[in-house]
KELOLUM-917170 format. One record per residue (C-alpha): x, y, z. Coordinates in steps of 0.001 Angstrom, whole numbers, plus 524288, in hexadecimal, padded with zeros to 5 digits. Layout:
BEGIN
XYZ/...
% end
This chain:
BEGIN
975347572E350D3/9728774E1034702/962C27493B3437F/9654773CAF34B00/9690B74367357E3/95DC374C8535658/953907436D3561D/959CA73AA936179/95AAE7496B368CD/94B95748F23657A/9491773C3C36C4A/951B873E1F378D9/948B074BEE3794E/93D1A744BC37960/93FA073A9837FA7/94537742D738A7E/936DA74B2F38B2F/92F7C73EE738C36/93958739973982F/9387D7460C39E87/9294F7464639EC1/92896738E23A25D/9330673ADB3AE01/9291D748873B1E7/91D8373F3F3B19F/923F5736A93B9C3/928BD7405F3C3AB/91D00747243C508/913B273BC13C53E/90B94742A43BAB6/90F35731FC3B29C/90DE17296A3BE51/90ABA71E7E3B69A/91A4771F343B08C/91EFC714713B8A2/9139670B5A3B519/9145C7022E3AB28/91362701FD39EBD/9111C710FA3A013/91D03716733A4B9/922A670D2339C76/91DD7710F538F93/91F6471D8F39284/92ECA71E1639329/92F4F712BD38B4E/92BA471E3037E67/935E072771381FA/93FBE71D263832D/93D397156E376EA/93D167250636F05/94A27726E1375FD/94E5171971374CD/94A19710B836AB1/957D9711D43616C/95E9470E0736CB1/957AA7008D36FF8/9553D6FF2336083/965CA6FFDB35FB7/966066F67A36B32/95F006ED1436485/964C86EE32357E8/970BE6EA9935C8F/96BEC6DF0D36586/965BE6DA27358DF/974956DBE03523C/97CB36D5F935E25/981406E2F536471/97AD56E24E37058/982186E97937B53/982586F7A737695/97DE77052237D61/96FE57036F37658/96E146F53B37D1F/971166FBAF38B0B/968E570654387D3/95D3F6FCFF384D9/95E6B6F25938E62/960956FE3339A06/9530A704643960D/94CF76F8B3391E9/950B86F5093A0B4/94BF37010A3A7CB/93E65700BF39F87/93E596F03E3A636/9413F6F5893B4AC/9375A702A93B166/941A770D963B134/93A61713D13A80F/940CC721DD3A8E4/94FA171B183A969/94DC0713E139E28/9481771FB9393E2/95327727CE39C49/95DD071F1F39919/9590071D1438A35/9578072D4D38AA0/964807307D38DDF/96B82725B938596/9656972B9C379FF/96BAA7397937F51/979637337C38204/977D172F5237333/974AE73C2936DB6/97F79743333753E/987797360736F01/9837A737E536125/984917471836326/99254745B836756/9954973C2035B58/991727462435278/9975E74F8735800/9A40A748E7356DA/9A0FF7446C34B14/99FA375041343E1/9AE1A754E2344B5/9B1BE749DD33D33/9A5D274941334FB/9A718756C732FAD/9B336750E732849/9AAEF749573210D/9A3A0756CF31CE5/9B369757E331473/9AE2674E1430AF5/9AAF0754732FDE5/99E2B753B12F7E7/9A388757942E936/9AF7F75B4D2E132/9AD1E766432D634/9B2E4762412C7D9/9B3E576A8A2BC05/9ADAB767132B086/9A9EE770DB2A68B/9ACCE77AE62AC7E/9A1F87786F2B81A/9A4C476FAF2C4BF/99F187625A2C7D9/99D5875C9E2D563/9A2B074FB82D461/9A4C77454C2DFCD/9B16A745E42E56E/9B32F738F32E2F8/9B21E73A9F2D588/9BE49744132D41C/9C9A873D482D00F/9D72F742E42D1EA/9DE2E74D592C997/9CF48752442C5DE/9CDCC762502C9AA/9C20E763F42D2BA/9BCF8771BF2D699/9BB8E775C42E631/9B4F5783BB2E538/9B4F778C4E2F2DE/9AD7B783A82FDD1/9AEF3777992F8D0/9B4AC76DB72FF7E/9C085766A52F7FB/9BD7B758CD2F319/9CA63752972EF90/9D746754AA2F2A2/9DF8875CEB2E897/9E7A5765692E29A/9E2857728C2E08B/9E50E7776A2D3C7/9DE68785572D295/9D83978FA52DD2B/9D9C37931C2EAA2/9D344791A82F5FB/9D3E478FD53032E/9D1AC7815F30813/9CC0D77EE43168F/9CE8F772FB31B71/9C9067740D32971/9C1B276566325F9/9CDBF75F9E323DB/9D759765D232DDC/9CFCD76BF233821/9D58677A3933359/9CE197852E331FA/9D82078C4E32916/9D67078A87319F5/9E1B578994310D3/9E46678EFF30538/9E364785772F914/9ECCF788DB2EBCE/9ED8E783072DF57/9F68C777862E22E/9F248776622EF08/9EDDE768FE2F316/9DFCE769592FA6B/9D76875DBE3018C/9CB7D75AAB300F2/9C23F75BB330CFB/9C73376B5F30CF0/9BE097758230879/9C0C177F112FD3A/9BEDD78C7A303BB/9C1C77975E2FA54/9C57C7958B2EDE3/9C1B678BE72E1BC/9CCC67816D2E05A/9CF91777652D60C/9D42976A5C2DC23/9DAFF75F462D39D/9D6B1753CC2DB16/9E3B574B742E145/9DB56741062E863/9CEC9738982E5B1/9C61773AA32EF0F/9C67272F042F519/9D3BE730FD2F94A/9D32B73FA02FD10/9D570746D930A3C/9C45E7477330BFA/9C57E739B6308A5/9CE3873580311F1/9C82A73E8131E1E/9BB887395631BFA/9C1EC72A1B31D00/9C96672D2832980/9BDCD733DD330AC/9B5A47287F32B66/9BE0571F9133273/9C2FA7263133D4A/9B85571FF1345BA/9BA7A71160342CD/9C8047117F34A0B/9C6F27133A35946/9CF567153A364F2/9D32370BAE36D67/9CA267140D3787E/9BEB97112136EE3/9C1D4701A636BCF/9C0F86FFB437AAC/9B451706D237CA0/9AD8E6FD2D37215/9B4AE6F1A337683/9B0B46F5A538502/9A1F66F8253807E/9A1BA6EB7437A59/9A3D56E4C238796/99D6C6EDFB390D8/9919C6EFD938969/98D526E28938D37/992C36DFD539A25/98BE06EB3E39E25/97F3F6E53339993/9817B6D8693A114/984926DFC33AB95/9776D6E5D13ABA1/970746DA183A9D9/9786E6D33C3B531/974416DEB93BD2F/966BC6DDFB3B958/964B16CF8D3BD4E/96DD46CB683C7B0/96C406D2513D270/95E866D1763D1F5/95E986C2F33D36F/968E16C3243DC7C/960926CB333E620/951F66C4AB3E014/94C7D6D2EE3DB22/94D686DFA23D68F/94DC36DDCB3C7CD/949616ECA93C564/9538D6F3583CBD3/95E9E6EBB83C716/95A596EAFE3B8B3/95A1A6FA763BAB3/968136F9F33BFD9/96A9D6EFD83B372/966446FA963AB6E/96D4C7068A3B0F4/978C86FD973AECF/976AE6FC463A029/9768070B8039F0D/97F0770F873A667/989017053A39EC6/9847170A703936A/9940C70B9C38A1F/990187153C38183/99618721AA38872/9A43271A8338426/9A01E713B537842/99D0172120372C3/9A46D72B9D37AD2/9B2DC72501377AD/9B0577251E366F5/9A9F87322B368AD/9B6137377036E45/9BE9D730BA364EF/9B62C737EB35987/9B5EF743DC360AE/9C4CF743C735FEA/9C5BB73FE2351FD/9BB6374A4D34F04/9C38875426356DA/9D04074FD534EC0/9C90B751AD3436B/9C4C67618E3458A/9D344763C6345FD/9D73175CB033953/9DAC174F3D33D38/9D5BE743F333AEE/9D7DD737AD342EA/9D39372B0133ED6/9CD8A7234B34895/9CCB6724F1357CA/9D79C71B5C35A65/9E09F7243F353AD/9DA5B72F2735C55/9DE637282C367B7/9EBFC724D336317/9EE617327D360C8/9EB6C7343237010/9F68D72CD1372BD/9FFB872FF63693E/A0EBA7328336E97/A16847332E363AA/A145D73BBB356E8/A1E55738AB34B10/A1C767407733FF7/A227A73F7D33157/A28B874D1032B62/A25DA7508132050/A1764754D731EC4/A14F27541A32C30/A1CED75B73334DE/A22427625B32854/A1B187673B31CB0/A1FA175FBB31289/A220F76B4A30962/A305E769EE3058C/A397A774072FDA3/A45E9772892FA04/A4DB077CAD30292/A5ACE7785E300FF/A63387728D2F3AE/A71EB76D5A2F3F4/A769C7688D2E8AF/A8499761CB2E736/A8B9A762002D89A/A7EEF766B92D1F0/A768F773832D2C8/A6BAC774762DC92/A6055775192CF5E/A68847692E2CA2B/A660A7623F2D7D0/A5720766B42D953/A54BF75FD82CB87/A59BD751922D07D/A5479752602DBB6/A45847575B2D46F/A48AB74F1A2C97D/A4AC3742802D342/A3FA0746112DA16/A36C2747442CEFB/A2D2473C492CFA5/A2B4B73F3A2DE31/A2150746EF2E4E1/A2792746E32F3B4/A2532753492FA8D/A3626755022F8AC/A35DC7509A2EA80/A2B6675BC82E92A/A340D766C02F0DB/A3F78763622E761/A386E764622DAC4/A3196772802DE7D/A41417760F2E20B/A4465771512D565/A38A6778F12CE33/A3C5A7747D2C038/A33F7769992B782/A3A4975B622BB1C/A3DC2754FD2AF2D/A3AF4746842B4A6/A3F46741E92A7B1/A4D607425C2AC11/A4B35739312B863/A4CE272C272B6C2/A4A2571F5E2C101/A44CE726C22CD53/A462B71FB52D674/A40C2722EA2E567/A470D71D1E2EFDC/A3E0971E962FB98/A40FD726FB306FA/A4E9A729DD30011/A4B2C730372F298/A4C3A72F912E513/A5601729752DC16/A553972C3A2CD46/A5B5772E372BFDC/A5D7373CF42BB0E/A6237740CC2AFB6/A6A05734D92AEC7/A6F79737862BD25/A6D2272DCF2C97E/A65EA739F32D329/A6154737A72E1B2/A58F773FE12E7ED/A546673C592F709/A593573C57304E5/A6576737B330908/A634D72AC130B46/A6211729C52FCDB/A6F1672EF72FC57/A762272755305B9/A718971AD42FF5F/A7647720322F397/A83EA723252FA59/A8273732B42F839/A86AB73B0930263/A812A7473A30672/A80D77523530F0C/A7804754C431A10/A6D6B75EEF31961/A6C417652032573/A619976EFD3212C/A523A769863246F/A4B1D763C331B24/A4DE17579E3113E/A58CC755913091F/A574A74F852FDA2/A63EB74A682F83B/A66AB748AA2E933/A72CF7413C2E25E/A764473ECE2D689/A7D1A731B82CEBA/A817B72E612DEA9/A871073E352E13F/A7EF87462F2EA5F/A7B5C752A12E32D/A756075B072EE01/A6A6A75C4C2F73D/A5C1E763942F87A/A55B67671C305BF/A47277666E305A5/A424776CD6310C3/A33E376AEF31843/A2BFA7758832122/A28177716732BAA/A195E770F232D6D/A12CD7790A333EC/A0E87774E3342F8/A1642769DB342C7/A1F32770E934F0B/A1212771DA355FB/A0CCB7670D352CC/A193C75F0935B13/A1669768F6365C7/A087F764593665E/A0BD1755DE36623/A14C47583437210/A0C2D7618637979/A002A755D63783D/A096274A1F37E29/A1016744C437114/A1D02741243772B/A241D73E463680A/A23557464935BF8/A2B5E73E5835124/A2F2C741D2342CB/A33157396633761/A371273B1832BE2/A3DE1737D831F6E/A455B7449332033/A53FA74567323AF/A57BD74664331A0/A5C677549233115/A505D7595F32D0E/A47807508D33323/A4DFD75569340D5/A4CCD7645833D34/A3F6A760C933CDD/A3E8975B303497D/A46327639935021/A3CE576E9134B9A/A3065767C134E9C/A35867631035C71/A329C753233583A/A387D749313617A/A3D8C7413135831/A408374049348D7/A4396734B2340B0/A47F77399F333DE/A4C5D731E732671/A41727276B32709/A3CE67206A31BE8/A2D7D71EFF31B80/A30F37102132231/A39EB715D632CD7/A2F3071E3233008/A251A71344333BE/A32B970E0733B02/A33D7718CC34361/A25DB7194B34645/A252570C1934B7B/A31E370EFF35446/A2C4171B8735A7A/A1E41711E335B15/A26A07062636370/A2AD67104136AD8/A1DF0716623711D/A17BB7117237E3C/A099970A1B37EE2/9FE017130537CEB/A085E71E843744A/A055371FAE366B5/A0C4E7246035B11/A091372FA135104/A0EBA73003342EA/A0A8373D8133A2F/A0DF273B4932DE8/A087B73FBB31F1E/A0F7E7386C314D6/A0CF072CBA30D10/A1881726EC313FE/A13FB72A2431FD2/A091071ED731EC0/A0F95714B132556/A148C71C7533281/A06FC7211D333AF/A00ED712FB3338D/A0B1E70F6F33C79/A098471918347EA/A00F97185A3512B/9F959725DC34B05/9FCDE728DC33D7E/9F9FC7386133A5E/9FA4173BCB32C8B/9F7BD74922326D4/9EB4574A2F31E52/9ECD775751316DA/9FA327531A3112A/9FB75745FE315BA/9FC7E73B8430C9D/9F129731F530ABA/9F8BC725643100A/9FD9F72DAB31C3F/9EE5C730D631EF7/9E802722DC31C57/9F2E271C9D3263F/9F04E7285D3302E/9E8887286433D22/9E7D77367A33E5E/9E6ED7410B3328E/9EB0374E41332C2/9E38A75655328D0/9EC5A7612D326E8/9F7F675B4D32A8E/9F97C76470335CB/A02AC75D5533D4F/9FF557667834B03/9F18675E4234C19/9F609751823509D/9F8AE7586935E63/9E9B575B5035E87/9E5C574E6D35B13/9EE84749B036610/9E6067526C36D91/9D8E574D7536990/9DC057403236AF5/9E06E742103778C/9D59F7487537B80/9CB0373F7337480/9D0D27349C37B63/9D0E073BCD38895/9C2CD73BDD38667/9BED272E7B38319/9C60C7291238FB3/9BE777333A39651/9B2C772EDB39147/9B5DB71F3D392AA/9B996721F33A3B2/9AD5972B273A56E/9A3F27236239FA3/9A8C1713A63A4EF/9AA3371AD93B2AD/99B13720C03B219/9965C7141F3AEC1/99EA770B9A3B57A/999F07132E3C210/98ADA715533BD9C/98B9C707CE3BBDC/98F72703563C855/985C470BD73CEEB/97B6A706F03C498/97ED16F95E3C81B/97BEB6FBE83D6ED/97098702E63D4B8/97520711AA3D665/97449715A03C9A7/96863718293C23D/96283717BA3B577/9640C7284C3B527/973C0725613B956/975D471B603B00A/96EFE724223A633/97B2D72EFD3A909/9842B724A63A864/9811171F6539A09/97D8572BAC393B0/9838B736DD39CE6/990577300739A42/98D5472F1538E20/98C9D73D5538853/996E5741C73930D/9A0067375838D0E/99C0273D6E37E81/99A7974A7D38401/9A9AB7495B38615/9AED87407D37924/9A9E974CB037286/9B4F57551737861/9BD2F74E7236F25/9B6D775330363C2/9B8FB7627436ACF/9C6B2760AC36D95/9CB577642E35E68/9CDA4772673603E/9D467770D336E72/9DD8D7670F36896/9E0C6770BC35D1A/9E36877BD4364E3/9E96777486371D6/
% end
């Protein structure tokens, strides 16, 4: 409980003391003079104003700016009203337990708050540099990349890097909601955010900080409340509007039927003002956003983090999941498993096809340079040229070599043979003869079977892959992950094409999914309806144009966040029918004088913190949703 909750807990206590003595005096007759004036009147008048006072000082504070019909303003012109008609008791009781619906409010907001604050604990006070043999503690900021910074055992990592010397075990439980650490090498690449927990390392800094993974958390959770659900644009729209026709309501109840019927200005001012708090909006126009955070607080203990509440609520609805290969459903970790060379030896082929790739840093062009595992003289290639989503065309050793897919060799008029084995096939020719073939082969990673199973088993009726991969491989794939359908030789345009077919073809209120984690991914994941990116491995463009992050890429947690959105949003519409149908019925019984001031009391406040009591189930649901 923070120091502001503690002192209003201090002022509902007293405040509550000095009611209940008043209310003894008053049934005991030991204070008969209570209902005389000014004496009764003074007397609850210095309870209410230590109970109430920031309440009527808000109210006026925003008359004085324009913003006149709020919660505070109802508050205020209800009491002010029962003090007029000499409800003494009501109007400190209504003022009383207000202030205790607001503590159980601001309680609640904390509450939620702090799963999603405690990321902001991953932000690094200090990065350790050697000089002269001792370490400095320098900003962060101030580390520029390529510079060696020291992380000794409990320190939390403050850029992202390469690690260079030591070993240690890395836990990364703020990032990605697991509990298990792994083990860091030299060569290893590590993240800030994670804590060191073993070992001293020595990190060669890849990323300002500005741009690193603590970076970029601490922008998305800073943000992930300005973007709301459509649940949570009505609410404020329908506060705007019922805020004051509720008031002129009152006040039409206050003064007509008095002069219709020549009297009775007491009673129905009273009514007037069990109106006001029993219309009181604030059970919805805090219980809906609280649930909202609750669910992106509850995403955010298991290692995802979702960027607003209207991409919460999306997720709810999704139908359709398409995912890209290679990094996603697979691990991205190719080897070369298979070599066939035509009219040249199979060392002879590895070298053109390591020599072609040689400027290139592609996951593939990696895989067949380790096969090669000789120095690459890139002094004997001569006008690279990459042709995208084909391969590359260049001069060796005097010789016209391609090395890519075979597309690239069909435009070039080279025949070759099918591959029937999984993986990809990359094709290489030379001066316009095809000189053999090497199969690069990807593992598939690990959950991704379950992680289908769990789409189906929550109500996602599509699971889609695309890829740039050929078909035979990309339907091995498939076939072994049980997808519904696979579109496979796409350029990183057909991709966004296919997208928009499989969007034309879903139904009103279905959305859309795309998981994807490279650079070209970017553009799919702006175009679906929720764009998931991976945020261990994921490239920075496939994060920035996400809606929803994955921090360790484990593919098997977008079935829980299906879960939890479904289940936040269960919850708000819970909220939003219990708490319009106890007022809308208070009020009509208010409005015919069988309601009073004690009723409307429950009806304001008691729907209040059983409306918050419940958008904090969200924020419990993390574990369920795990383990369901």
């Amino acid at each position: 409980m923070t120091d502001k909750q503690k002192k209003m807990l201090v002022r509902i206590l007293t405040t509550f003391v000095l009611f209940a003595g008043l209310l003894a005096g008053d049934k005991t007759g030991s204070l008969p003079w209570l209902h005389k004036f000014p004496y009764g009147f003074l007397l609850y008048l210095l309870p209410y104003l230590l109970i109430g006072y920031d309440i009527i000082w808000k109210a006026v504070r925003n008359i004085r700016h324009g913003q006149v019909f709020d919660e505070n303003f109802l508050m205020m012109i209800a009491t002010f009203g029962a003090f007029g008609v000499g409800e003494y008791s009501e109007a400190l009781a209504v003022m009383l337990f207000y202030q205790v619906g607001e503590l159980f409010q601001n309680y609640a907001v904390s509450r939620s708050r702090q799963s999603i604050a405690d990321l902001m604990d991953i932000c690094p006070e200090y990065a350790n540099i050697e000089e002269n043999g001792q370490l400095i503690q320098v900003d962060p900021d101030e580390v520029e990349p390529g510079r060696i910074i020291v992380v000794k055992a409990g320190e939390r990592i403050p850029l992202d890097g390469l690690v260079v010397e030591g070993e240690s075990m890395i836990d990364t439980a703020a990032l990605t909601g697991e509990p298990v650490p792994r083990k860091a090498l030299a060569g290893d690449e590590v993240i800030s955010g994670c804590v060191n927990g073993s070992g001293t390392l020595k990190v060669q800094v890849t990323k300002p900080f500005e741009d690193s993974t603590v970076a970029k958390i601490l922008e998305l959770v800073e943000n992930a409340g300005n973007k709301k659900a459509k649940v949570e644009n009505f609410i404020t729209r329908f506060a705007r509007y019922y805020t004051p026709a509720v008031t002129i309501g009152a006040a039409v109840l206050a003064v007509i039927p008095p002069l219709l019927s020549g009297g009775g200005w007491g009673e129905w001012i009273q009514r007037a003002c069990i109106f006001l708090v029993i219309s009181c909006p604030c059970a919805l126009v805090i219980s809906v956003p609280l649930g909202f955070f609750g669910g992106i607080g509850a995403a955010s203990k298991i290692g995802v983090l979702v960027k607003g509440s209207n991409y919460l609520e999306a997720v709810a609805e999704m139908t359709t999941i398409v995912f890209d290969k290679t990094g996603t459903l697979t691990k991205g970790e190719f080897k070369v498993t298979e070599i066939a060379a035509e009219g040249c030896s199979q060392e002879e082929l590895l070298k053109m096809a390591a020599l072609g790739e040689g400027y290139s840093n592609h996951p593939i062009s990696s895989s067949i340079k380790a096969a090669y595992g000789k120095p690459i003289d890139l002094t004997l290639v001569t006008e690279t040229e990459e042709i995208a989503g084909h391969g590359i065309r260049a001069q060796i050793e005097g010789k016209s070599v391609l090395v890519g897919n075979e597309k690239l060799m069909k435009e070039n008029g080279i025949l070759v043979p099918r591959c029937q084995n999984r993986g990809t096939v990359v094709y290489v020719a030379r001066d316009g003869e095809f000189a053999g073939s090497i199969l690069i082969s990807d593992s598939m990673k690990d959950g991704a079977a379950e992680a289908i199973r769990d789409m189906k088993q929550v109500g996602v009726k599509k699971c889609v892959m695309l890829t740039g991969d050929r078909q035979d491989a990309a339907q091995a794939v498939a076939e072994e992950l049980k997808l519904d359908e696979v579109h496979a030789e796409l350029l990183p345009a057909d991709k966004v094409s296919r997208v928009e077919e499989l969007l034309n073809q879903q139904s009103k209120g279905q959305r859309l999914a795309f998981v994807g984690d490279g650079i070209n991914d970017a553009p799919v994941l702006t175009r679906a309806d929720i764009g998931i990116a991976m945020g261990s491995m994921g490239s920075d463009a496939a994060i920035e144009a996400a809606d929803v992050v994955l921090m360790d890429d484990d593919v098997r947690k977008i079935a829980a966040v299906v879960k939890i959105s479904r289940k936040t949003l269960g919850i708000v519409k819970q909220n939003i029918v219990f708490a319009l149908g106890v007022k809308a019925l208070v009020l009509l019984l208010g409005a015919f004088g069988l309601a009073n001031m004690w009723e409307a009391v429950f009806a304001d406040v008691g729907v209040s913190v059983i409306a918050i009591l419940n958008a904090m189930r969200a924020l419990q649901y993390s574990a369920g949703a795990r383990s369901a």
